[in-house]
Every structure is written in structure tokens, then in C-alpha cells.
C-alpha positions, 0 to 999 in steps of 0.5 A: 392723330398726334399733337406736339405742344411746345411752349417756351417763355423768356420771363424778366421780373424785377426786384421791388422797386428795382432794388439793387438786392440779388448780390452774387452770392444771392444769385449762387443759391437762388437760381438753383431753387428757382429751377427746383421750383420749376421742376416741382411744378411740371415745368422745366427751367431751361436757363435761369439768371439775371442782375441785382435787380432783376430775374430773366428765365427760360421755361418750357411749360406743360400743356395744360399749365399757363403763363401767368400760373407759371409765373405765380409760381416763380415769382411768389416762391421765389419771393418767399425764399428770398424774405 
């Protein structure tokens, strides 16, 4: 017997405070690194991008990872790059 899981997230953070922040020369750099963060983790970024103030991202996720795990993981490293 064969299983197939396939899951995909559409995931929309914002800034703190919906501060106006990701300026497009910001934006050139941080959706490659948010892509790389993905694929260091087993997860695929699909699509990654968004405005000054907020993120939007299309993950295809592993099995055995969670969403909020898959979240974390973004979000906190992103974050990190981004101070």
C-alpha cells in the first residue's frame, strides 16, 4: 500500500506593528533568504513576497513537519535576518 501527502500553506505575516519596513530593495534580498530558509528545513517555497508591511508565502511542507513548526521557522529567522 502507497500513501501521497501533499500539503501546501498560503501563509500572510505582518510586520511588528504593521510598520511600513520591507522597502523593495529589502524585499530583493529577503525573499531569496526566506526561500533558503525553506529549503534548509525540508520545505519548498513555492512562491515568496509581499509589501512594506507584510509577507505572503507558498509552502509546500514534508509530512512529517507542522504548520506552526513551518512557521517558526520562517518567521523567527527571517526576523533575525531582518535586525
Amino acid at each position: 500500500m502507497h500513501s501521497y501527502v501533499s500539503c501546501h500553506v498560503h501563509a500572510v505575516f505582518a510586520v511588528a506593528e504593521r510598520r511600513r519596513l520591507l522597502r523593495p530593495e529589502v524585499q530583493q534580498k529577503l525573499w531569496p533568504y526566506i526561500g533558503g530558509i525553506a529549503r534548509e528545513n525540508g520545505m519548498t517555497a513555492l512562491i515568496v513576497g509581499g509589501v512594506e508591511d507584510h509577507v505572503h508565502v507558498l509552502l509546500s511542507l514534508p509530512a512529517t513537519m507542522t504548520i506552526s513548526k513551518a512557521m517558526q521557522l520562517i518567521k523567527g529567522n527571517s526576523s533575525k535576518w531582518i535586525h
